[in-house]
C-alpha positions as CSV (number, residue, x, y, z in Angstrom):
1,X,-9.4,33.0,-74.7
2,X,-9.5,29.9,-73.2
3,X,-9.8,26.9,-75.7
4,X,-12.5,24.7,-76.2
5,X,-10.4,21.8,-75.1
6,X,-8.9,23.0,-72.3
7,X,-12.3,24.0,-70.6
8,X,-13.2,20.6,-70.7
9,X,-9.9,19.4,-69.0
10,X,-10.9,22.4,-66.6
11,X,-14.4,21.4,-65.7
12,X,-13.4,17.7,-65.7
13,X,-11.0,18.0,-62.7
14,X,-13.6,20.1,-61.2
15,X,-15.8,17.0,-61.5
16,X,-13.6,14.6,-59.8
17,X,-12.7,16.8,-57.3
18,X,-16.4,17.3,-56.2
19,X,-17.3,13.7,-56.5
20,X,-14.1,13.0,-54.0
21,X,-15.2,15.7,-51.5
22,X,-18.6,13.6,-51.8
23,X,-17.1,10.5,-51.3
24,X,-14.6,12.1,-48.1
25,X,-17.3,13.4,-46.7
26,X,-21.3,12.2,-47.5
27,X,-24.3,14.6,-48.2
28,X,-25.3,14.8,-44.2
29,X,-22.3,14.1,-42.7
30,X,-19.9,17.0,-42.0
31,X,-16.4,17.5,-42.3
32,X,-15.9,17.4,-38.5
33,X,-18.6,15.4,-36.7
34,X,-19.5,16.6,-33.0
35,X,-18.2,14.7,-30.4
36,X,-20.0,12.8,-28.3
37,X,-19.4,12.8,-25.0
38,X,-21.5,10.7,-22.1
39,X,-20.7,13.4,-18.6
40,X,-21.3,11.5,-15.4
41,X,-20.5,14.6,-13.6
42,X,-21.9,18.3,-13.5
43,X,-23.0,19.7,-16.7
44,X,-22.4,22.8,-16.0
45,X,-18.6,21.8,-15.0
46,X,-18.2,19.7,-18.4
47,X,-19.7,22.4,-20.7
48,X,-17.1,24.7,-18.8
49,X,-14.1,22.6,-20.1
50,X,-15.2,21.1,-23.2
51,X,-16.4,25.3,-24.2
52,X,-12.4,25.8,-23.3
53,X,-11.7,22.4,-25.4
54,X,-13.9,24.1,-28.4
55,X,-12.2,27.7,-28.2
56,X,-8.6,25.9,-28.3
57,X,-9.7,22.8,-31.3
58,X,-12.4,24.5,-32.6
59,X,-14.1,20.9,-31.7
60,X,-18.2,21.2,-31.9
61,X,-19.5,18.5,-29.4
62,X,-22.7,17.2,-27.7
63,X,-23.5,16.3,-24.1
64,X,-25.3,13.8,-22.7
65,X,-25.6,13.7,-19.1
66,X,-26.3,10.1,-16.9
67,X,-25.7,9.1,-13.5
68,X,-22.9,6.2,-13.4
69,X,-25.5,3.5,-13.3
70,X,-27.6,4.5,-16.4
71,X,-24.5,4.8,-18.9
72,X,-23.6,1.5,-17.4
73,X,-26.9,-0.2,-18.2
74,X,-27.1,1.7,-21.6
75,X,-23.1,1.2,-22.7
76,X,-23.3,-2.3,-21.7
77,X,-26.4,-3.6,-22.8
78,X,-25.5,-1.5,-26.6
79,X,-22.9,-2.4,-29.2
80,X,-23.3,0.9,-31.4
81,X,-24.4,4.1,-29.0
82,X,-22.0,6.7,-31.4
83,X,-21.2,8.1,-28.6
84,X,-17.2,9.0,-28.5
85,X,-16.1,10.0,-24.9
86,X,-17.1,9.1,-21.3
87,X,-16.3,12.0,-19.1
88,X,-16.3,11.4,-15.7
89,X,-17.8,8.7,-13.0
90,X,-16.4,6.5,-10.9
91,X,-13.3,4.2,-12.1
92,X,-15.6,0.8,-11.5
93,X,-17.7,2.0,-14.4
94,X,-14.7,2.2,-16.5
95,X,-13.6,-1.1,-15.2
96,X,-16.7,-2.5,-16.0
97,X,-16.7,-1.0,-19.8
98,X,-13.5,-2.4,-20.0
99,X,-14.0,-6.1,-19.1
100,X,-16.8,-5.6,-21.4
101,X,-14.6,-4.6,-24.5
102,X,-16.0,-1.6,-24.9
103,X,-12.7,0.7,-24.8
104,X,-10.4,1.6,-26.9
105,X,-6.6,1.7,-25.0
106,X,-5.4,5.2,-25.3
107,X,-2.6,6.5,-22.9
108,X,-2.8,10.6,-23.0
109,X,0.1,12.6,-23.2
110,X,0.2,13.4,-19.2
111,X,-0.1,9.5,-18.3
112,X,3.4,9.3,-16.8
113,X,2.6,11.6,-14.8
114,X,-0.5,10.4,-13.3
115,X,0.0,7.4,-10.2
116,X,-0.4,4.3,-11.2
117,X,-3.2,3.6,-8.5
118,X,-5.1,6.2,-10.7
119,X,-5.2,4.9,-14.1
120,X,-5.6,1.4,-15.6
121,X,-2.4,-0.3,-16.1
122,X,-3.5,-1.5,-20.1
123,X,-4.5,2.3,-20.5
124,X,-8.3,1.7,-21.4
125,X,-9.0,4.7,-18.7
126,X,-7.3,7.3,-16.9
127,X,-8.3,9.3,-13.5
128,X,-9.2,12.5,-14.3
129,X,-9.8,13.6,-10.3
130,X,-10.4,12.3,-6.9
131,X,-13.0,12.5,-4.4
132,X,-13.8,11.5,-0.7
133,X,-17.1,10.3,0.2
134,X,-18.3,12.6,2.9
135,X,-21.1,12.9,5.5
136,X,-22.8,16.2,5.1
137,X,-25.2,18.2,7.7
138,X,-27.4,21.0,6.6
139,X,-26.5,23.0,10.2
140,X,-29.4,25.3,10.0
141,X,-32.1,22.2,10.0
142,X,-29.8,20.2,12.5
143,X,-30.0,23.1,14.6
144,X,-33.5,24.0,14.2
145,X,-34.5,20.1,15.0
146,X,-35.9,19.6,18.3
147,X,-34.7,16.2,18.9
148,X,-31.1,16.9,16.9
149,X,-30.2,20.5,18.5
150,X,-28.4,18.9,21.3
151,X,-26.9,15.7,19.4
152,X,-23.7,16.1,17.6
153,X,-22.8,15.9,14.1
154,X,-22.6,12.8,12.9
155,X,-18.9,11.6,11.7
156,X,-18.8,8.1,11.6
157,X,-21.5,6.2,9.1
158,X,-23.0,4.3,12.2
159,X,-23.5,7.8,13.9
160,X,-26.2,8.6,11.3
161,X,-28.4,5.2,12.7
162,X,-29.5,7.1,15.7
163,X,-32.9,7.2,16.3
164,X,-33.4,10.9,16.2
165,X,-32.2,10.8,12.8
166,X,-35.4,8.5,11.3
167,X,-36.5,9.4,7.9
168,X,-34.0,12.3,8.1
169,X,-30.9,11.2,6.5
170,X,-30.5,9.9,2.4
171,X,-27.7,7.7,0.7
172,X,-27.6,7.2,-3.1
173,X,-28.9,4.3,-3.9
174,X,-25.4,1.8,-5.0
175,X,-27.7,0.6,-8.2
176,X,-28.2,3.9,-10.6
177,X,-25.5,6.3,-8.7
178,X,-21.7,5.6,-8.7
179,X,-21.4,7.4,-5.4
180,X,-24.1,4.8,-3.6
181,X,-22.1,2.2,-5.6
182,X,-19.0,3.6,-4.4
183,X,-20.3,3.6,-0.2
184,X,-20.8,-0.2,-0.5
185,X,-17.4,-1.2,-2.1
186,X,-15.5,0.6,-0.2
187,X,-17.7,-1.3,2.6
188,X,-17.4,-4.1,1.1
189,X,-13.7,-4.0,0.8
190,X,-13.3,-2.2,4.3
191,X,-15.7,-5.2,6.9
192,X,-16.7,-7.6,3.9
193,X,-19.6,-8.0,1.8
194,X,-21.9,-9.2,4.5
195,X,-21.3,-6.4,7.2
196,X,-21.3,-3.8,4.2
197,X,-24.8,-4.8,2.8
198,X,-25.6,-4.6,6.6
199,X,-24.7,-1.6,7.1
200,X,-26.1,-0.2,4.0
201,X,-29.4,-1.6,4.0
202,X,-29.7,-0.5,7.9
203,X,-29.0,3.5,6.5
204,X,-31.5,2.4,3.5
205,X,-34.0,1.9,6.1
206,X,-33.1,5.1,8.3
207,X,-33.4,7.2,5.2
208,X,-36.6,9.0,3.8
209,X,-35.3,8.1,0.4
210,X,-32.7,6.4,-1.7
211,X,-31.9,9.0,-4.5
212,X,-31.0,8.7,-8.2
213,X,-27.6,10.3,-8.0
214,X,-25.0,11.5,-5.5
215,X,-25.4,14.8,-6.4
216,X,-29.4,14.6,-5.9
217,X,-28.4,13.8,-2.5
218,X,-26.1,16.8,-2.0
219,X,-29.2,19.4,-3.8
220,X,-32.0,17.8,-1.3
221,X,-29.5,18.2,2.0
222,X,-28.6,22.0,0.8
223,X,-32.6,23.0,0.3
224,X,-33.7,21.5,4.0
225,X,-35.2,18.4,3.0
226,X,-32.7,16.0,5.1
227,X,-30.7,16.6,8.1
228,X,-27.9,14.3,6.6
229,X,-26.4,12.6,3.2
230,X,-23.5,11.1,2.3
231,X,-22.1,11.8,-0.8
232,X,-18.5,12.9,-2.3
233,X,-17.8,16.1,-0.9
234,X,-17.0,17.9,-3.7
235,X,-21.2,17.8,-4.2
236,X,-21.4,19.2,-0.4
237,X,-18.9,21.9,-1.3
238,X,-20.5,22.7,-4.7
239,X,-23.2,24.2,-2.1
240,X,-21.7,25.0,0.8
241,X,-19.2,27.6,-1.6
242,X,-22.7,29.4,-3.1
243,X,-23.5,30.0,0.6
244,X,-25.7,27.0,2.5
245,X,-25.1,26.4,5.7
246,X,-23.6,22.5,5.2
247,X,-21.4,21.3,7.5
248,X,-19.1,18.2,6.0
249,X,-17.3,15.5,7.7
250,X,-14.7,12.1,6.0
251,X,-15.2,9.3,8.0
252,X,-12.6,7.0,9.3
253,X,-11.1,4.8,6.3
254,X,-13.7,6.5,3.9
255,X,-14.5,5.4,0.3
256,X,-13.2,7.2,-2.5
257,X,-13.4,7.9,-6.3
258,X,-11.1,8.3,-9.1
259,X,-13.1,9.7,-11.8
260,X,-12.4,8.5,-15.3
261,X,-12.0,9.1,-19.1
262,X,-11.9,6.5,-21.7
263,X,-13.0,6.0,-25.3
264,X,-15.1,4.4,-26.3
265,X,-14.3,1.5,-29.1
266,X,-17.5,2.2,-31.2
267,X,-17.1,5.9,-31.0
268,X,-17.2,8.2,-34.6
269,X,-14.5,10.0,-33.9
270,X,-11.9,8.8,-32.2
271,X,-9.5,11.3,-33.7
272,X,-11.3,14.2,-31.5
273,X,-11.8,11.4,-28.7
274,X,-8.2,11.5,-28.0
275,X,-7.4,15.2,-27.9
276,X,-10.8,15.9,-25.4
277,X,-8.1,13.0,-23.5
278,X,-5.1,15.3,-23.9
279,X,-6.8,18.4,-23.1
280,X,-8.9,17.5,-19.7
281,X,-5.7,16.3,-18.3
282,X,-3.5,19.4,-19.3
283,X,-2.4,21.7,-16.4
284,X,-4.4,24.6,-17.3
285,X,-7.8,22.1,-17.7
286,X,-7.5,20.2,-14.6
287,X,-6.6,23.1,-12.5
288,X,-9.8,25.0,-13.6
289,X,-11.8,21.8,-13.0
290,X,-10.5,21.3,-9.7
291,X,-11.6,24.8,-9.0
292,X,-14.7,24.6,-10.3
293,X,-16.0,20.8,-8.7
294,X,-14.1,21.0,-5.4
295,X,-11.8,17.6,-6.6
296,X,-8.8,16.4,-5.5
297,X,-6.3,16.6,-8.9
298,X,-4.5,13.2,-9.9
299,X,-1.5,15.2,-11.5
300,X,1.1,16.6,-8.9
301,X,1.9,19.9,-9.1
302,X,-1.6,21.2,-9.1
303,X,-2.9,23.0,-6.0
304,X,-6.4,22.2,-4.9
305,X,-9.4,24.4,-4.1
306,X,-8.6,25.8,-0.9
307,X,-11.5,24.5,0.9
308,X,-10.1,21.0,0.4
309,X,-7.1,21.8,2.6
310,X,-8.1,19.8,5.7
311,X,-8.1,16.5,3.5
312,X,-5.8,14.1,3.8
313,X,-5.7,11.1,1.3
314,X,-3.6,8.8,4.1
315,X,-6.9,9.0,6.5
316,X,-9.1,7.3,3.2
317,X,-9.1,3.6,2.8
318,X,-6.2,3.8,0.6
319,X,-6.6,-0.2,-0.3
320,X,-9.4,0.9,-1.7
321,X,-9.4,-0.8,-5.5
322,X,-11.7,-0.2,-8.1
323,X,-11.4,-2.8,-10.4
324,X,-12.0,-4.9,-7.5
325,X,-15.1,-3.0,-7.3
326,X,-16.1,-3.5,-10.3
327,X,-15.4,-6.8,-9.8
328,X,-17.5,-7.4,-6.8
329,X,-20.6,-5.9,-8.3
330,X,-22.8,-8.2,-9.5
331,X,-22.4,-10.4,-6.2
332,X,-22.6,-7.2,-4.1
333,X,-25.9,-5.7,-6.1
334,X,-27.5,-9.2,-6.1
335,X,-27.0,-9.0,-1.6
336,X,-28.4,-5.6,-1.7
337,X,-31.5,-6.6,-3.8
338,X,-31.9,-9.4,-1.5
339,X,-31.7,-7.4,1.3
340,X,-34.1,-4.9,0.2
341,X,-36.9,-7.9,-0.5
C-alpha cells in the first residue's frame, strides 16, 4: 500500500509538473506553433516544398500568399505581423526589409556554396533561384491576328511598341508586382532612370492593362487575352509545359531575379524559421523546385529543367544589382507616378 505521506509527495510533483507545462507552453498556444510563412511565388509550388519540409520536421505551417509589392507595403508599414518566413520574391524586397530592420541575419548551412552575387553579404537573405525576364507570345492569337500574322515575334522590348500591337500587349505594373519592379531596374540600371521610365511608361500606354502580378501576366497571355507579356519566364514556361502554345524570347542584356528567403526579426518561431532556411536550399529541395517552377538553381551542381537549356546567364545584364534596386526605388516609383499623371 502506498502511504498516506508519500501520496502526497506523489501528487505534489504531479502539481508542479503540470503548472510548468502551463507555464512552457500557455492554455491556446501549442507546443509547436505553425510557421508562418509570406510566399511571393506559386502556391502550389510552396505548398509542394514546405508539404516535403512537414513530412521530413513534422513542421505544421500556414501560407499566405502576396505579390512582392503587397508584403512590401504590409511588412514595412507593420512592426508585429507574426509572420516567420518570407519565401520567395525578388532580392530588392529583401533589400528593402533589410534596410528597414526587419530581418534577422541567418546564414543557412549551404551559404558557402551559394555566389556571392546571390546572397547578401551581412546574411539577412539568401537566393533561393534565379529567373530571366522574358517576352512571351501566345503563337496561336499571334497567328490568328490579321494585322500580326505576317509581323515577327517580338524579341527586343522596343519591338512590342509597334503599332499593330495596340492594347495587345501587358507588363506588370513595377508598383504591386516584383516582376514590373524588376523590368524598370534593370532599365533603370541598363539606359538610366529617365530612358527606363520612358520606355516603361510608352509599353504602359501600348498595353490593355497593367496587371497585379507577373504571374497574372503570364495566365492572361496563356488564355488568348494578349498577344504579348513580359514576365520571368519561368511563369511562361509554367504554361507553355501544361501544353499552350507560348512562344518565349530573353532580350538583349535582360533583367533578372534572385529570389529570396529571410526571416523575419518579429517572427514566433525563429527556431522552425531557420530549418524551412536549411531545407529549401538542400539539394534534394531545390532540385524539385527548379523542376517544378522552371528556375535557374543558385547552388552548382544542380541541373535545370531541361526547357531552360537555351539560357545563358552571360547574355543577362549581369551588372544587374539588387540592392541598388532597392535602392533606387522610391526615386524610380516617384518618375513612374509622375509619368503616369
Amino acid at each position: 500500500m502506498i502511504r498516506k505521506g508519500s501520496l502526497i509527495l506523489v501528487l505534489a510533483a504531479v502539481l508542479v509538473l503540470c503548472l510548468i507545462l502551463i507555464w512552457i507552453y500557455p492554455p491556446g498556444k501549442a507546443a509547436n506553433p505553425p510557421l508562418k510563412v509570406y510566399v511571393i511565388f506559386q502556391e502550389d509550388e510552396a505548398r509542394m516544398l514546405l508539404e516535403k519540409f512537414k513530412k521530413e520536421t513534422g513542421q505544421a505551417y500556414q501560407v499566405i500568399r502576396m505579390s512582392s509589392g503587397e508584403a512590401s507595403y504590409h511588412l514595412l508599414d507593420t512592426d508585429k505581423t507574426g509572420v516567420d518566413v518570407v519565401l520567395g520574391g525578388t532580392a530588392d524586397l529583401h533589400e528593402q526589409l533589410k534596410n528597414n530592420g526587419k530581418l534577422l541575419r541567418y546564414s543557412p548551412r549551404m551559404s558557402d556554396k551559394i555566389p556571392e552575387a546571390y546572397k547578401d553579404k551581412d546574411g539577412h537573405w539568401t537566393g533561393m533561384y534565379m529567373g530571366a525576364l522574358s517576352i512571351g507570345v501566345n503563337e496561336r492569337v499571334w497567328k490568328g491576328d490579321p494585322e500580326l500574322a505576317s509581323v515577327p515575334y517580338p524579341t527586343r522590348y522596343e519591338d512590342l511598341l509597334r503599332p499593330e500591337l495596340k492594347g495587345k500587349i501587358e507588363i506588370p505594373d513595377p508598383e504591386t508586382s516584383g516582376t514590373g519592379y524588376t523590368l524598370l531596374a534593370s532599365l533603370a540600371q541598363e539606359r538610366g532612370p529617365e530612358k527606363a521610365v520612358e520606355l516603361m511608361h510608352a509599353l504602359k500606354q501600348q498595353s490593355s492593362t497593367t496587371t497585379f502580378s507577373g504571374i497574372t501576366s503570364a495566365q492572361r497571355l496563356a488564355v488568348g487575352d494578349v498577344a504579348a507579356v513580359v514576365c520571368f519566364l519561368g511563369d511562361q514556361l509554367r504554361f507553355a509545359n501544361s501544353g499552350y502554345a507560348i512562344h518565349s524570347s530573353i532580350p538583349p542584356k535582360a533583367g533578372w531575379e534572385i529570389g529570396g528567403v529571410s526571416i523575419l526579426k518579429n517572427g514566433d518561431n525563429r527556431k522552425a524559421a531557420k530549418k524551412l532556411i536549411d531545407f529549401v536550399l538542400s539539394k534534394n529541395a531545390q532540385t524539385a523546385y527548379m523542376n517544378a517552377a522552371f528556375s535557374l538553381p543558385v547552388i552548382p551542381g544542380i541541373e535545370p529543367n531541361p526547357l531552360l537549356a537555351d539560357v545563358h546567364i552571360d547574355k543577362l545584364l549581369t551588372s544587374y544589382r539588387a540592392d541598388e534596386a532597392a535602392a533606387a526605388r522610391a526615386e524610380l516609383m516617384k518618375r513612374w507616378r509622375d509619368a503616369s499623371k
